[in-house]
DOPA-103982 format. One record per residue (C-alpha): residue in one letter; x, y, z. Coordinates in Angstrom, 3 decimals, padded with zeros to 6 digits. Layout:
res / c1 / c2 / c3
A / X / Y / Z
...
***
This chain:
res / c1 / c2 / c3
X / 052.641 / 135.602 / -000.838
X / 054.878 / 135.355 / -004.117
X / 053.470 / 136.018 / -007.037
X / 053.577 / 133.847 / -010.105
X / 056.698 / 134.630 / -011.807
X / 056.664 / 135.763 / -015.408
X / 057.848 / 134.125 / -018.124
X / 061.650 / 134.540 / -018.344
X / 063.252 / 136.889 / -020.771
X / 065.977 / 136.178 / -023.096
X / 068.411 / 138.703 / -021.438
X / 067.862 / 140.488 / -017.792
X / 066.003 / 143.249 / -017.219
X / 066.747 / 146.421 / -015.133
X / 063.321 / 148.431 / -013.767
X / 064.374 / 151.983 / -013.201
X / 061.541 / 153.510 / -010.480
X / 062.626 / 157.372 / -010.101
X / 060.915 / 160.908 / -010.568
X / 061.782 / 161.945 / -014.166
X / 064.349 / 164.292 / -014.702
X / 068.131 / 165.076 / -015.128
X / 068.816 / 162.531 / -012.165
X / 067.088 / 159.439 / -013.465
X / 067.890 / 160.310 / -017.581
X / 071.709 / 160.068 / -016.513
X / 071.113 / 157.134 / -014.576
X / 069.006 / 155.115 / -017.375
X / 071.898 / 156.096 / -019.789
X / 074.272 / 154.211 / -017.481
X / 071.628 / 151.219 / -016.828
X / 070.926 / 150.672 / -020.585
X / 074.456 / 149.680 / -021.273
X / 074.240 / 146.955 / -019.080
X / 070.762 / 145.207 / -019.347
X / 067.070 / 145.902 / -021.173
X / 065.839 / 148.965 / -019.262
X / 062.217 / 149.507 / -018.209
X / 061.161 / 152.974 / -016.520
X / 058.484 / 153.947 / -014.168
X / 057.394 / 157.306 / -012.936
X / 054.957 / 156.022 / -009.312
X / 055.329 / 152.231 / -007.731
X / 052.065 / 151.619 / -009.388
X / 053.101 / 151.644 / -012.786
X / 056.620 / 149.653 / -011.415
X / 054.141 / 147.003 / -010.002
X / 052.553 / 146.859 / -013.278
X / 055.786 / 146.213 / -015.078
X / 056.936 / 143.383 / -012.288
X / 053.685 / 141.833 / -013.053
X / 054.271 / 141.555 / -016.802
X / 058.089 / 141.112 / -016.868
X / 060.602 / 139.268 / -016.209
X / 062.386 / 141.628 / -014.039
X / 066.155 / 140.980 / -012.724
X / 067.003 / 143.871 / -010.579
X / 064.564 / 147.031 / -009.191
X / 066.805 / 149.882 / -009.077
X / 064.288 / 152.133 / -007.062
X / 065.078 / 156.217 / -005.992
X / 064.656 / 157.002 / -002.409
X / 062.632 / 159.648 / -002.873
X / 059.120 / 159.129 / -004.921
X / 055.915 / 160.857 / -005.219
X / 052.586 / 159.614 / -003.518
X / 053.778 / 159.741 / -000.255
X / 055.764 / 156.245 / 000.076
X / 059.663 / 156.195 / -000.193
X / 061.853 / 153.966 / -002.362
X / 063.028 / 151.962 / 000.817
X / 059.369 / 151.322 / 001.695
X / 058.419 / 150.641 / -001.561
X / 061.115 / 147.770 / -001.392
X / 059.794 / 146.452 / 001.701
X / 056.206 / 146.383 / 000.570
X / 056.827 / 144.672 / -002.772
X / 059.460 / 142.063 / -001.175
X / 056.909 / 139.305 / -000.410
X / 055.602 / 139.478 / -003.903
X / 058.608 / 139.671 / -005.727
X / 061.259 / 137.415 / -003.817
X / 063.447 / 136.820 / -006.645
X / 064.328 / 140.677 / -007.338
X / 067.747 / 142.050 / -006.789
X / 066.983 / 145.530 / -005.178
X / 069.311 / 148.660 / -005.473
X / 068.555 / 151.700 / -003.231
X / 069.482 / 155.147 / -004.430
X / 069.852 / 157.393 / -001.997
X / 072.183 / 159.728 / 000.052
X / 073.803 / 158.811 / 003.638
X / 071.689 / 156.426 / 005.408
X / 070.829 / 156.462 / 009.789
X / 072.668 / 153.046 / 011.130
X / 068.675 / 151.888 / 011.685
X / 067.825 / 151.862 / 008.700
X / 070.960 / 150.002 / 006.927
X / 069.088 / 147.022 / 009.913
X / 065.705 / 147.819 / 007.989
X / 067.757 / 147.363 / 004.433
X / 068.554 / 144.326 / 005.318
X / 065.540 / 142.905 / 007.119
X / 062.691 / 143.840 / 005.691
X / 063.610 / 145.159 / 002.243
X / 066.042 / 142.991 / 001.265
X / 067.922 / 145.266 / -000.371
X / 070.914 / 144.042 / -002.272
X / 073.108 / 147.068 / -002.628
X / 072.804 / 150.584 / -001.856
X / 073.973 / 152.830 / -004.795
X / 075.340 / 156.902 / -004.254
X / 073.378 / 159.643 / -005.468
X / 076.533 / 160.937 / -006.711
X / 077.964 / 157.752 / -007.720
X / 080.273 / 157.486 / -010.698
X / 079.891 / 155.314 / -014.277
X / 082.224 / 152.845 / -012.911
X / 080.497 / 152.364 / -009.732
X / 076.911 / 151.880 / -011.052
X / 078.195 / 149.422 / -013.470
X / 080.002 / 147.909 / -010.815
X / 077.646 / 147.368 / -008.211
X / 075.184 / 146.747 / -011.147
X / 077.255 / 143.996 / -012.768
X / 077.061 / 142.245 / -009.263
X / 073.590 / 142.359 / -009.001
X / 072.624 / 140.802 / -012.549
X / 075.150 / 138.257 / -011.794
X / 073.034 / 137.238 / -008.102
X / 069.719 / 137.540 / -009.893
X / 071.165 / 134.885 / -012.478
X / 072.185 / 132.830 / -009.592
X / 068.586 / 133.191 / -008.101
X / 066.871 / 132.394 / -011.342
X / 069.144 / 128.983 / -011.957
X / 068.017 / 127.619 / -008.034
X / 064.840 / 128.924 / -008.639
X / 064.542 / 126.441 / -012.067
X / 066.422 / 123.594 / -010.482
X / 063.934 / 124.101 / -007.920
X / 060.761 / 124.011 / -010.214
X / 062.203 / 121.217 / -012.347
X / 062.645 / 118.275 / -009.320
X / 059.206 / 119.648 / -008.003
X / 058.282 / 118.353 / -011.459
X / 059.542 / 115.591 / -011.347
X / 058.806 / 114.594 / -008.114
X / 055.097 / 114.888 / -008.722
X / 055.588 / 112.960 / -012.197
X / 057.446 / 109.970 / -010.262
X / 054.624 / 109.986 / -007.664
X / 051.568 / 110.025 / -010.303
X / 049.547 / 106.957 / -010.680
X / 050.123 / 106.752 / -014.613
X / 054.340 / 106.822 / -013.912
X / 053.947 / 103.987 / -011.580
X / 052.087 / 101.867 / -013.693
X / 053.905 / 102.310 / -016.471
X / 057.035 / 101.846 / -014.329
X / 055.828 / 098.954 / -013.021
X / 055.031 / 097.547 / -016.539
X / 058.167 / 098.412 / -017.903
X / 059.737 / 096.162 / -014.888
X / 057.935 / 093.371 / -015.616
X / 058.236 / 093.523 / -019.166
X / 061.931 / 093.715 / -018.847
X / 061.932 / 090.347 / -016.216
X / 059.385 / 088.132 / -018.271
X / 060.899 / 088.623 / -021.797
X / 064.228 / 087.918 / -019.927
X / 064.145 / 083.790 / -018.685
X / 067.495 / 084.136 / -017.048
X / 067.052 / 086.774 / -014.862
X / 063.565 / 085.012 / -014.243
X / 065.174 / 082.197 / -012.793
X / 067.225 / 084.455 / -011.012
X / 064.510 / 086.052 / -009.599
X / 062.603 / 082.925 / -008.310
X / 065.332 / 081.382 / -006.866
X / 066.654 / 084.665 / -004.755
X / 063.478 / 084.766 / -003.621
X / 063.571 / 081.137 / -002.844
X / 067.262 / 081.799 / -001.014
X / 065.673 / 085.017 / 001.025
X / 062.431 / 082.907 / 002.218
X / 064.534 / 079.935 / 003.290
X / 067.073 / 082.245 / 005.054
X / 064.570 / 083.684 / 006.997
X / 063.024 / 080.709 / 007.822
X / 066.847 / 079.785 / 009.399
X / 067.227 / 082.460 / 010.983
X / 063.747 / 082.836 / 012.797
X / 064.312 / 079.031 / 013.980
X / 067.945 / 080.001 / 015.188
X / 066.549 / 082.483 / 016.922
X / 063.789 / 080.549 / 018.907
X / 066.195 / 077.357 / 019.886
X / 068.534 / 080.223 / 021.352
X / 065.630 / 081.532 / 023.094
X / 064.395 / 078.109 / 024.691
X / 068.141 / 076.733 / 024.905
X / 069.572 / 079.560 / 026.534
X / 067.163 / 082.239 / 028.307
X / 064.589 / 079.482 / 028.626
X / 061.734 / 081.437 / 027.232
X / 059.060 / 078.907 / 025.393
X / 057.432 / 080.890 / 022.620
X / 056.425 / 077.928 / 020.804
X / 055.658 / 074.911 / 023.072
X / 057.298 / 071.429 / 022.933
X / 060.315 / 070.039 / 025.173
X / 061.851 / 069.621 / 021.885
X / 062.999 / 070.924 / 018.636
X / 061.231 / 068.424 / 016.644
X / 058.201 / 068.721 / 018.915
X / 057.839 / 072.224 / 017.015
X / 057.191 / 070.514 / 013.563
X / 054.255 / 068.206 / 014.872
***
């Protein structure tokens, strides 16, 4: 199940999950041009980090400590943290497991051990721009849930309703108008059902209302 989503930063947010050393220092070098960069050693202390920020994209090492990959890492986590943009680093990759990227960890990209400057901004650039996207549906979302419940409370209706009748009594035209479309709608009915029921005895023969005439149906 999701969890609640933090409150949003002012800029994104890039969560760097790798084994410290020469690897990951070169990589958060790169990362911290693009975005506010937050570091974790184990997926416990990344979980802890999702949980108190607003994070826009996991960039997670294939290989951590503990026992549990990156890519399952990704997959576990996913059903929490929906709204994540996930990057993968790791080498070449078995056809199966490019299916499991996709499936079950969502990933978003897949990002070279060896890759260049130019490709992690790249491929980084992309996913900040997606998690924006995310984060705008995921607001439009929350804001017409909003108001959808609003609209359907008891205290919006009534004061709807108020407003409405507010706006037709201190109005004596539209009053009038009022009382005599309603007149015009009752009497067209009225036409209409009694069109209906001559055609019905006239033509089919079927009596719904008995009499052997039309004014026999007013006595």
């Amino acid at each position: 199940m999701p969890e609640a989503s933090p409150p949003p930063s002012d800029e994104p947010v890039i969560l760097l999950l790798a084994p410290a050393g020469a690897a990951r220092t070169a990589l958060a070098a790169a990362l911290a041009r693009l975005a506010v960069l937050e570091q974790a050693d184990s997926p416990a202390e990344a979980e802890a980090i999702l949980r108190r920020r607003d994070v826009h994209v996991l960039v997670c090492e294939d290989d951590l400590a503990g026992g549990e990959t990156g890519l399952m890492f990704l997959a576990r986590t996913n059903p929490a943290f929906p709204w994540l943009q996930r990057v993968l680093v790791c080498g070449p990759l078995e056809p199966e497991l490019l299916v499991y990227l996709i499936n079950e960890a969502h990933v978003f990209r897949v990002l070279p051990r060896a890759a260049t400057p130019e490709q992690v901004d790249t491929l980084l650039a992309a996913a900040l721009a997606e998690a924006a996207g995310v984060r705008r549906l995921l607001r439009a979302a929350a804001e017409n849930e909003r108001l959808r419940r609003e609209m359907s409370s008891p205290p919006y209706l009534v004061r709807r309703t108020e407003a409405l009748i507010r706006g037709w009594t201190n109005s004596l035209p539209r009053l009038l108008v009022l009382v005599v479309f309603t007149f015009v709608v009752i009497v067209a009915a009225a036409v209409l059902a009694f069109a209906v029921l001559y055609l019905l005895k006239s033509v089919l023969g079927i009596d719904l209302i008995p009499g052997a005439h039309l004014r026999d149906w007013f006595r």
